[in-house]
VEXLUMKE-952765 format. One line per 5 residues: for each residue x, y, z of C-alpha. Coordinates in nm, 4 decimals. Example, Ala and Ser with C-alpha at 12.3 -4.5 7.8 and 13.67 -1.06 7.14 Angstrom:
// residues 2
1.2300:-0.4500:0.7800  1.3670:-0.1060:0.7140
//
This chain:
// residues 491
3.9339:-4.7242:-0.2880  3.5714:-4.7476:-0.1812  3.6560:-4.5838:0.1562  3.7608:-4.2499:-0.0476  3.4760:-4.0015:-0.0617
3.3626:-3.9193:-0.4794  3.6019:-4.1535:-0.5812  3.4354:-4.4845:-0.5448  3.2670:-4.6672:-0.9117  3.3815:-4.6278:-1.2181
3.6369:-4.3859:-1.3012  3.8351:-4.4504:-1.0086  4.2183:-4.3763:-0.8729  4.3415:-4.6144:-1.1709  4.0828:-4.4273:-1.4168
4.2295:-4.0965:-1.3437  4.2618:-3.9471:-1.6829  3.9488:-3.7349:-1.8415  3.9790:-3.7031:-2.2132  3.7301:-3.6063:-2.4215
3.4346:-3.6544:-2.2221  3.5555:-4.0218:-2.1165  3.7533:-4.1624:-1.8013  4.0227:-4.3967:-1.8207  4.3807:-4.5352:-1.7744
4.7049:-4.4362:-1.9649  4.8473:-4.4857:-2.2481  5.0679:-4.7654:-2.0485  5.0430:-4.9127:-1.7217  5.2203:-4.7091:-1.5715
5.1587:-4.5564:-1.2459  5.1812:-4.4090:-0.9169  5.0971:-4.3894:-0.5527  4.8996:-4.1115:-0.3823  5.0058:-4.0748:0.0058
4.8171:-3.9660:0.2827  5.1140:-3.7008:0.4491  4.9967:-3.7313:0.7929  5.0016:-4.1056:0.8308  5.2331:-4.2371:0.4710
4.9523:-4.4644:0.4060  4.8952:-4.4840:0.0236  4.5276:-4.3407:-0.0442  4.5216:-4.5003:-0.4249  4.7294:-4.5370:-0.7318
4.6387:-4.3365:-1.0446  4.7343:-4.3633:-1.3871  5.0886:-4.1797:-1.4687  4.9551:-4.0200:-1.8189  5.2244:-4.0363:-2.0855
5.3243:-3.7852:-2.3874  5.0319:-3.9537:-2.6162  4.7660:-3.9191:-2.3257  4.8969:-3.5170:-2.3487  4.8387:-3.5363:-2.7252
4.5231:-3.6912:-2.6895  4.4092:-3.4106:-2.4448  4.5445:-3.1172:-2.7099  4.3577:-3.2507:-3.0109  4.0532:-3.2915:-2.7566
4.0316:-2.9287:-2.6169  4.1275:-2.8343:-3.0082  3.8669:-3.0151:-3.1860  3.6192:-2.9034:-2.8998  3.7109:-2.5335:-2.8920
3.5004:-2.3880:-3.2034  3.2122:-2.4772:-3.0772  3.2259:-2.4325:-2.6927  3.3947:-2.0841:-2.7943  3.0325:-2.0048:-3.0444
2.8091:-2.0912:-2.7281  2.6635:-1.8104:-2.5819  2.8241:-1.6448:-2.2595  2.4728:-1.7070:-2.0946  2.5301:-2.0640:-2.2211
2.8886:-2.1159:-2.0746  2.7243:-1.9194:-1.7501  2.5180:-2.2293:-1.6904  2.7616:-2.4877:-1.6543  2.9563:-2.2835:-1.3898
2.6048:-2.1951:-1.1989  2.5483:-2.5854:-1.2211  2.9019:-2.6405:-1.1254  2.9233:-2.3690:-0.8561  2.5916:-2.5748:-0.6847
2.7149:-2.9329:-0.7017  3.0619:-2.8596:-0.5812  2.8522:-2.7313:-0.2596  2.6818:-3.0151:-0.2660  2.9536:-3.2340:-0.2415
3.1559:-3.0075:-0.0189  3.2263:-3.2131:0.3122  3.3466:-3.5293:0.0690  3.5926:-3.2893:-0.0891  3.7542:-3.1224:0.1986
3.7618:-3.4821:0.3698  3.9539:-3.5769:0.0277  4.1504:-3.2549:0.0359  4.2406:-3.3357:0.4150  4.3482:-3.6681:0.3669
4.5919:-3.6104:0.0527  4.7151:-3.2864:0.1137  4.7001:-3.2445:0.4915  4.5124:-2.9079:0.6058  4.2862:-2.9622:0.9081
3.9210:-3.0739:0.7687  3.7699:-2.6850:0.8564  4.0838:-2.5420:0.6473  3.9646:-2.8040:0.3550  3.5866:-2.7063:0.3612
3.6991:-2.3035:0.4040  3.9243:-2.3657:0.0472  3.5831:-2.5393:-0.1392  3.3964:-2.2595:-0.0445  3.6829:-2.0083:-0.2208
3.6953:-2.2641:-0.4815  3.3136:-2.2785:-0.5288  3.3193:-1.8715:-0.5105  3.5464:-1.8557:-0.8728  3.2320:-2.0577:-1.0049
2.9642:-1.8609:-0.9760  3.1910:-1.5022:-0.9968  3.3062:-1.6103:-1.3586  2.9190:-1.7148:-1.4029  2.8623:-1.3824:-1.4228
3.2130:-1.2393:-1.5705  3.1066:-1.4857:-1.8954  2.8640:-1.1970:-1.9426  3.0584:-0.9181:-1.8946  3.3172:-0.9403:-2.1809
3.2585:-0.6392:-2.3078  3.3739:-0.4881:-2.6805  3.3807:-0.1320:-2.7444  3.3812:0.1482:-3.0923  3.6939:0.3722:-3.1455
3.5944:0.6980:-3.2983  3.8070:0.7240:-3.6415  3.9831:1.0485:-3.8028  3.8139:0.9283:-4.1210  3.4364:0.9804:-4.1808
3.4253:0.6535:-4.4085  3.5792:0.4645:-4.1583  3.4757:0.2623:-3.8028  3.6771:0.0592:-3.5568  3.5270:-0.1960:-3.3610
3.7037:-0.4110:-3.0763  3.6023:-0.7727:-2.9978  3.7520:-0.9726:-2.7197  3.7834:-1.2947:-2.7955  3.9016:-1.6144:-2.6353
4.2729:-1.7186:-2.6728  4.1974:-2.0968:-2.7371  4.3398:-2.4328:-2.5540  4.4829:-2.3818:-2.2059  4.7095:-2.5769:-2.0349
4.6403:-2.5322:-1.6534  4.9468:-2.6890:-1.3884  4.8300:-2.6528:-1.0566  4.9894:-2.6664:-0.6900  4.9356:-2.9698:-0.3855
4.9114:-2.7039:-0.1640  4.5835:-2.5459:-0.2693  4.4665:-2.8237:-0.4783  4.0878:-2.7144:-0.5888  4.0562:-2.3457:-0.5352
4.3810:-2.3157:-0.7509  4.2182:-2.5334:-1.0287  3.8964:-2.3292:-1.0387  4.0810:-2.0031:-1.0300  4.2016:-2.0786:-1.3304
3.9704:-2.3146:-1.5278  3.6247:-2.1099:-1.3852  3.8040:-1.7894:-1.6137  3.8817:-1.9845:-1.8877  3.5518:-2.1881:-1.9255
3.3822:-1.8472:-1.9123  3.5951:-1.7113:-2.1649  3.5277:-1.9523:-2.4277  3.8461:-2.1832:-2.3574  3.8902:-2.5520:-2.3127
4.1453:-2.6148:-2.0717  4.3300:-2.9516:-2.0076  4.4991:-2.9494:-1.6582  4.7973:-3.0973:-1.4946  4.7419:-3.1750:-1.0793
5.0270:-3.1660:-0.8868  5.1308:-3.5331:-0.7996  5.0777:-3.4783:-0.4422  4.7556:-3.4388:-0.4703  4.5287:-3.5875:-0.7765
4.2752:-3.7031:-0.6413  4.0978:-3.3140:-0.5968  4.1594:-3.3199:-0.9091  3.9631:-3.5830:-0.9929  3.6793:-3.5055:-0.7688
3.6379:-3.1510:-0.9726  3.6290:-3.2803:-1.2814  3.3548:-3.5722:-1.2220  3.2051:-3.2094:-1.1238  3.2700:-3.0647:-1.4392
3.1508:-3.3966:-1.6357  2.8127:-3.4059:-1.3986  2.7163:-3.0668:-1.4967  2.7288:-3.1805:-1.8602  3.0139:-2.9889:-1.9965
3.0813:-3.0713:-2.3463  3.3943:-3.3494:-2.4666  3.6861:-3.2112:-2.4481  3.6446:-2.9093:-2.3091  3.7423:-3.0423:-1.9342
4.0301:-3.2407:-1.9887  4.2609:-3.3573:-1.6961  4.6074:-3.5149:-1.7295  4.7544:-3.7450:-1.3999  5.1188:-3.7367:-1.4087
5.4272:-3.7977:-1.2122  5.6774:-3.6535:-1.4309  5.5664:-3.3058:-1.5067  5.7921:-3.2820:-1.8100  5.5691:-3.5469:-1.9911
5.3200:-3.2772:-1.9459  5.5148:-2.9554:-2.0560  5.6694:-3.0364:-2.3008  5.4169:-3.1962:-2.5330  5.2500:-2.8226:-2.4238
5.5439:-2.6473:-2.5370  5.5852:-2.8280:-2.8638  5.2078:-2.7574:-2.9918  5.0745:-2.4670:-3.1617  4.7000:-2.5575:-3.0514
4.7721:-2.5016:-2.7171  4.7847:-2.0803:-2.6760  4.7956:-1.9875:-2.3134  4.9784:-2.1671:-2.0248  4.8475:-2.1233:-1.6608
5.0542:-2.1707:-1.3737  5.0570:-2.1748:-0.9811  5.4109:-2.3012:-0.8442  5.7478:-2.2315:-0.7868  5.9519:-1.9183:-0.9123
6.1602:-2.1374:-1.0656  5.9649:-2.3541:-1.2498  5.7900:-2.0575:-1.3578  6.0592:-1.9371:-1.4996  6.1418:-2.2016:-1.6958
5.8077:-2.2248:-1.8298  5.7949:-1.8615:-1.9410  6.1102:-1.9396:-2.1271  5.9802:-2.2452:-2.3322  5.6123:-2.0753:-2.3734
5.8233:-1.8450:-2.5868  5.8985:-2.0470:-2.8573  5.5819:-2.0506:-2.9788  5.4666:-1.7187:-2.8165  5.2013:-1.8875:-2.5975
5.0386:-1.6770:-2.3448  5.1448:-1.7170:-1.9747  4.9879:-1.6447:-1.6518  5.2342:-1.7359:-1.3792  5.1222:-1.7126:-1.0305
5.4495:-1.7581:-0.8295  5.6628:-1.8196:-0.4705  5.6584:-1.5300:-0.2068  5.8799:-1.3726:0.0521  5.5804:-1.1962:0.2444
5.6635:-0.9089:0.4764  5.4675:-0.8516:0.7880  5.5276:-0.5325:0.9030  5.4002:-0.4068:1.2454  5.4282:0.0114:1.3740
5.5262:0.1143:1.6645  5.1808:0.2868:1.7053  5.0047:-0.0516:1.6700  4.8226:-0.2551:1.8946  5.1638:-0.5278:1.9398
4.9096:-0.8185:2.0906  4.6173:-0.7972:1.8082  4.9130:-0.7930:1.5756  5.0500:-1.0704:1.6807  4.7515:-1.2735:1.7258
4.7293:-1.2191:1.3383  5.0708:-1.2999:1.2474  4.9857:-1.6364:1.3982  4.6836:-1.7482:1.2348  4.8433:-1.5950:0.8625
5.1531:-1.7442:0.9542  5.0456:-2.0960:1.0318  4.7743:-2.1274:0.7809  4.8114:-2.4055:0.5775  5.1404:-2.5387:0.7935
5.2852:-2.2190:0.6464  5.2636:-2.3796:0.2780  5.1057:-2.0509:0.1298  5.2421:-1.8140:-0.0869  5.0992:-1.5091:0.1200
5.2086:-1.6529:0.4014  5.4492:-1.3885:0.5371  5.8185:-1.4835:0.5697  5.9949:-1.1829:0.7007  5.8472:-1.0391:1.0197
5.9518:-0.7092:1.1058  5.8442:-0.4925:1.4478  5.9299:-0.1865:1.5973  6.2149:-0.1876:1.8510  5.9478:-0.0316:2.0918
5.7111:-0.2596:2.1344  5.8816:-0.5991:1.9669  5.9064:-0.7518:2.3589  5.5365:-0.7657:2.3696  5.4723:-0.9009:2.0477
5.7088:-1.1883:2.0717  5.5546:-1.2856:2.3739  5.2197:-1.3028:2.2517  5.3546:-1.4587:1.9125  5.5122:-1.7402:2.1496
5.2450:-1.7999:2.3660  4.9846:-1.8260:2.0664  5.2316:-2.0551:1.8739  5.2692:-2.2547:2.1572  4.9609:-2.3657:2.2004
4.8718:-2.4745:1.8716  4.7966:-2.8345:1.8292  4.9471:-3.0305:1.5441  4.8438:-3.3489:1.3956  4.6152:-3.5529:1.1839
4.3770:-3.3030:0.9878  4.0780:-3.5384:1.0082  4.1296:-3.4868:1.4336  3.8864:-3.2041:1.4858  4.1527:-3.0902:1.7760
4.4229:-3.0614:1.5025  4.4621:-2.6611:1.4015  4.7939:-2.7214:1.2287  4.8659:-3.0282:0.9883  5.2102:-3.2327:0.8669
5.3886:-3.1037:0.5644  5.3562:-3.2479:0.2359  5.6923:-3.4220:0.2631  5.9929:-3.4883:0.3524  6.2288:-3.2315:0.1369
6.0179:-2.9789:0.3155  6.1049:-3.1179:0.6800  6.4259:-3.0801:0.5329  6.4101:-2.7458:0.4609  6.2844:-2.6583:0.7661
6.5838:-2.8318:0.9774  6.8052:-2.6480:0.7296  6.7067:-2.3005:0.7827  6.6753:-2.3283:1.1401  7.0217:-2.4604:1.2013
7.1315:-2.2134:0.9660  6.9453:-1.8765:1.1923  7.0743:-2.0556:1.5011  7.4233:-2.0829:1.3816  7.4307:-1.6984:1.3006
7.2709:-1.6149:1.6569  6.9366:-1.6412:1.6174  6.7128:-1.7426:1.9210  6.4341:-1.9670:1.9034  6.1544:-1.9450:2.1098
5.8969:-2.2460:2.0054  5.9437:-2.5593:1.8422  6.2824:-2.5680:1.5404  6.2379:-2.9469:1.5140  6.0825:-3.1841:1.3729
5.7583:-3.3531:1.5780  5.8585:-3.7299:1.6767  5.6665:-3.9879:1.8604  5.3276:-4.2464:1.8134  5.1062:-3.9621:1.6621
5.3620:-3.8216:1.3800  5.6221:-4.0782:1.2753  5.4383:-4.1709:0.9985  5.4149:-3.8247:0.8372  5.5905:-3.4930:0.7689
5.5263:-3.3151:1.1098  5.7402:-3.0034:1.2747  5.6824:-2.7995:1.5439  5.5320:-2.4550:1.4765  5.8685:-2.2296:1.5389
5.9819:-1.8936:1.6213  6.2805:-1.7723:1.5687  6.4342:-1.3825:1.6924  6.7300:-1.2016:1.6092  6.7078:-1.2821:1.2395
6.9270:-1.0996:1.0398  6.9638:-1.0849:0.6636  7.2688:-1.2643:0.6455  7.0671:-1.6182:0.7329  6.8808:-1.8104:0.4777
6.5435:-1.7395:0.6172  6.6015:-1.3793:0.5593  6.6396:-1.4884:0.1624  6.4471:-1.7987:0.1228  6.0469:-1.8801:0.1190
6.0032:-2.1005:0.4057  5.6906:-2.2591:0.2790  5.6687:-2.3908:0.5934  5.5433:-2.3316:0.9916  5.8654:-2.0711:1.0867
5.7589:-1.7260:1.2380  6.1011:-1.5711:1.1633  6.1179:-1.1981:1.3627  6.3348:-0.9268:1.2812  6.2957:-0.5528:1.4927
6.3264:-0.2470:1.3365  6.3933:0.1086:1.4280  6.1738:0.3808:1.1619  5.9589:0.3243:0.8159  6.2370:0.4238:0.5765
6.4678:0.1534:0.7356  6.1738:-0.0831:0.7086  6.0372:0.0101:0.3649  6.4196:-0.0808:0.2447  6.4427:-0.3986:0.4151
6.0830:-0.5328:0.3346  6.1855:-0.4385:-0.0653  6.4913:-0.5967:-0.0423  6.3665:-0.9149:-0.2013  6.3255:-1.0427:-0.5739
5.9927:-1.1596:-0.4520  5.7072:-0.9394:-0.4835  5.3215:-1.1095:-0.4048  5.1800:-1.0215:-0.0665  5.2518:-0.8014:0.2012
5.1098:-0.6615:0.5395  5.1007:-0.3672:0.7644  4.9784:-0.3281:1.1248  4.9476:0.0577:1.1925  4.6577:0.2692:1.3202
4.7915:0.5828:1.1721  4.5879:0.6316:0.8030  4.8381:0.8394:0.6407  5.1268:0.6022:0.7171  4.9732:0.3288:0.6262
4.8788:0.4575:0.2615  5.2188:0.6025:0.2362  5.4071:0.2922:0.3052  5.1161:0.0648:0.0767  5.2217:0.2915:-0.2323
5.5994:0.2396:-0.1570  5.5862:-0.1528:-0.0893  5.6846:-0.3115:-0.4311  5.4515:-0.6021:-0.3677  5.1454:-0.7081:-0.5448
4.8798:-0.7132:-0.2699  4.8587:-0.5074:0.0832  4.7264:-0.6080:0.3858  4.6485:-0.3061:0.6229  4.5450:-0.4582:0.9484
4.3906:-0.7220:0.7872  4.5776:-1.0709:0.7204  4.3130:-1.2145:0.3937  4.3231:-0.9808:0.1466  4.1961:-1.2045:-0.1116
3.8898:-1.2872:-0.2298  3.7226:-1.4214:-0.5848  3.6287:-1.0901:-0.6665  3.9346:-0.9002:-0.5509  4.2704:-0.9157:-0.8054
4.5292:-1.1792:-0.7316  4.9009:-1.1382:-0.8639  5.2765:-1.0450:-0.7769  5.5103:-0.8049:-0.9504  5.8509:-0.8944:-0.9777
5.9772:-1.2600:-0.9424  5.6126:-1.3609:-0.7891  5.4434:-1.3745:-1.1819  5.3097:-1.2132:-1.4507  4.9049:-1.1500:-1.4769
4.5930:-1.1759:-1.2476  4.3645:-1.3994:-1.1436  4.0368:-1.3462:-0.9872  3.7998:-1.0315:-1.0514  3.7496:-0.8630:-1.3778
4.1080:-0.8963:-1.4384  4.0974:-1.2899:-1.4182  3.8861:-1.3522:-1.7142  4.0864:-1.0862:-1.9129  4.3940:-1.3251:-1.8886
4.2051:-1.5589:-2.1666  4.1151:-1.3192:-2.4135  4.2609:-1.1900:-2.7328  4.1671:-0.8056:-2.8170  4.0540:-0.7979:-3.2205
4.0128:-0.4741:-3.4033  3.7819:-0.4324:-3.6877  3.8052:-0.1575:-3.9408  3.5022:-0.0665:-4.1377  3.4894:0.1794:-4.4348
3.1864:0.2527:-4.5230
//
C-alpha cells in the first residue's frame, strides 16, 4: 500500500469511504480487489460500501446542503481555486495512480489531470456567474424576479476510463452551484477516486459536502439513490444502457438527470482533403486511450478517390505504435481494462472478417512475456467494412480503426446518421462551405472540422440522441444543477 502514490497513512485502500468529513471502512467487511490491467497484480483492496454506507452519505450531503448552499459563490469559489492548485501539485502522483489502475500511458494520465484540474478553476469562476434576471409585467403593481438556485444532493457515477477529469466535470459544477455531491467510482478504478477527494478534504471543504461511496455492486449504490427524495439530481458518465435504465428509475421520484453516454463517432474525410494529415489524425483520435473513449470515432468513412492513400498512411502509423505497460515511457498505447473487452474485440473482428472485411494491422490479441498478464491487443485496421458487420453497429470501445469508402456527401451524410448514437463527430475537408453544410446536417452533438479535440472545460460537452441528455462543461455545465425560481411581487 505504501508503494501507491497519495494513498499511503491513514485513510488508505481499506479506508476508502469519505462520509461526512471522515474516512473509513464499510458498513461490513466486505471488500474488493483493485487490479493493475497491464500486469493483473492487485494494487489494494478497498472497502465494498453497502446500502447503509449509501444512506449514511444521503443524510450527510442532506444535513450539509443548507448551509454550503447559503455560502457565498465567492466562498464556494475558494475551495475550487484551492482545489484547482493542489490537484497540480500533486499531479505526477495522480497520473502515476491513474496509469497504474486504469492503464493510459503516464503522459496520457498527467494530460487528463490537467483537463481535470481545468473544470476547477473554470467553475471557480462560473460560481460567480449565476446570474438572475427581472421580467417586465403587464401589471403596473406587479414584478417578477428569477433566482437560480441549486437543485440539492447529487449523486455522481463515474467511468474507469476517464477516472478524475470525469469526477471533476461533474462535482467542480455542482460544488459551485451550491450542491453536495456523493459519488460512486467505477470499480475499476477507485483509487482516483480516492486521491481527489483527500483533495477535496485538504482544501477544507465542509462535512458532507464531498462524500464518496467504494462499491462493487453498483446497484447497492442506485438504488438507495433512487429510493430517496433528498437526493434531486443524478449525474452520469457510462454506458447507453445503463443510462437508460437510470433515466427510467430517476423518474419515480422526478430526480434530475444528466447522462453523458456511449458513442458511434464518425470520421469523415473529403475527397478534397489532404488523405495523409487526415490520417495521421485518425490515428492519434483513434488510439487515444486504447480506443476506450466515447469520441473516439468508430465508423471511418473516405472518399473512393483518395481512400488508397489514406489507408496506407493509417497502416503504417498504426503499425508502428508501441503497446505495453503505461509506466514504460516507450509505451504510446496501453492494455484494456479487461478481459470482456478483449473479448469484444476478438468478436467483432471475426465477425468483419467473416463478411469480407480485410485487415491490415493487428485483429488479435498481444501474447508473449510483456502482455500475458494484462488485457493487451494489437492496434487494428480493418477495410471493406460494410454495415451489415457488427462494427458498423456497435461502439468498439476499443483500439479498431474500422474503414469504410464512400462515393459523394449525401451518401455519406446518410450513412454517418444512420446510428442511434449521436456524441461526436469529425470532418476532414478544406472546402469552408462544405464543411459548415455537412456540420449543420450531422445529427451529432459535437463537430470536429479538421481538428480531432474538440473539447475543452470551457467548450459544451453532450450528445443528442441515444448519447445523453444535458451538458457538461462551459456555462451550460453549471446550469445542469440549478433550479429556475420565479418571484412575483405586487406592490
Amino acid at each position: 500500500m505504501s508503494d501507491l502514490p497519495l494513498l499511503a497513512g491513514p485513510g488508505a485502500a481499506r479506508d476508502s469511504l469519505y462520509i461526512n468529513g471522515q474516512w473509513g471502512p464499510g458498513e461490513t467487511d466486505e471488500s474488493f480487489d483493485v487490479t493493475n490491467p497491464a500486469t493483473g497484480d492487485v494494487l489494494a483492496v478497498v472497502a465494498a460500501g453497502q446500502a447503509a454506507d449509501v444512506q449514511r452519505a444521503i443524510d450527510a450531503a442532506d444535513t450539509a446542503f443548507p448551509a454550503w448552499a447559503g455560502l457565498t459563490a465567492y466562498q464556494r469559489s475558494a475551495y475550487l481555486y484551492d482545489a484547482y492548485r493542489l490537484m497540480l501539485e500533486r499531479a505526477d502522483d495522480l497520473a502515476m495512480l491513474m496509469t497504474m489502475e486504469q492503464g493510459k500511458p503516464l503522459k496520457a494520465a498527467r494530460t487528463e489531470v490537467q483537463y481535470a484540474a481545468d473544470f476547477l478553476i473554470w467553475f471557480a469562476e462560473e460560481a460567480k456567474r449565476v446570474y438572475g434576471s427581472t421580467i417586465p409585467s403587464a401589471r403596473a403593481d406587479q414584478r417578477f424576479m428569477v433566482l437560480r438556485q441549486p437543485v440539492g444532493v447529487v449523486a455522481a457515477i463515474t467511468p474507469w476510463n476517464y477516472p478524475v477529469s470525469m469526477i471533476t466535470r461533474k462535482v467542480a459544477p455542482a460544488f459551485a452551484a451550491g450542491c453536495p455531491v456523493l459519488l460512486k467510482p467505477a470499480e475499476h478504478t477507485p483509487l482516483t477516486a480516492i486521491a481527489v477527494f483527500k483533495i477535496f478534504e485538504d482544501v477544507g471543504i465542509p462535512a458532507g459536502v464531498a462524500n464518496l461511496v467504494t462499491t462493487e455492486d453498483p446497484r447497492v449504490f442506485s438504488e438507495r439513490v433512487f429510493a430517496s427524495r433528498a437526493v434531486r439530481k443524478i449525474a452520469f458518465t457510462g454506458s447507453t444502457a445503463v443510462g437508460k435504465m437510470l433515466a427510467r428509475e430517476a423518474a419515480s421520484t422526478v430526480k434530475r438527470v444528466s447522462l453523458e453516454l456511449g458513442g458511434h463517432a464518425p470520421f469523415i474525410v473529403f475527397a478534397d482533403a489532404d488523405p495523409v494529415h487526415a490520417a495521421k489524425g485518425a490515428t492519434l483520435v483513434k488510439f487515444l486511450n486504447t480506443g476506450q473513449a466515447c469520441i473516439s470515432p468508430n465508423r471511418i468513412f473516405v472518399h473512393r478517390s483518395i481512400a488508397a492513400e489514406f489507408v496506407k498512411t493509417l497502416v503504417a502509423r498504426t503499425t508502428k505504435l508501441t503497446v505495453g505497460n503505461g509506466l514504460d515511457a516507450t509505451s504510446g498505447v496501453g492494455p484494456l481494462i479487461d478481459q470482456t473487452s478483449i473479448d469484444r474485440m476478438r468478436r467483432q473482428v471475426d465477425n468483419a472478417r467473416a463478411g469480407g472485411a480485410t485487415v491490415h494491422a493487428g485483429g488479435e490479441q498481444l501474447r508473449g512475456e510483456d502482455y500475458d498478464g494484462g488485457h493487451f491487443f494489437a492496434p487494428t485496421v480493418l477495410t471493406g467494412v460494410t454495415p451489415e458487420m457488427d462494427i458498423y453497429r456497435e461502439e468498439t470501445f476499443g483500439p479498431i480503426a474500422a474503414v469504410t469508402v464512400f462515393d459523394d456527401e449525401a451518401e455519406v451524410i446518410a450513412m454517418a446518421n444512420d446510428t442511434d448514437y449521436g456524441l461526436a463527430s469529425y470532418v476532414y475537408t478544406r472546402d469552408l462551405a462544405r464543411a459548415l453544410r455537412v456540420s449543420e446536417q450531422l445529427r451529432f452533438g459535437m463537430v470536429g472540422i479538421n481538428d480531432i479535440n474538440p473539447t475543452s472545460a470551457a467548450a459544451p460537452f453532450g450528445g443528442v440522441k441515444e448519447s445523453g441528455l444535458g451538458r457538461e462543461g462551459a456555462a451550460e455545465g453549471i446550469g445542469e444543477y440549478l433550479d429556475t425560481k420565479l418571484i412575483g411581487l405586487s406592490i
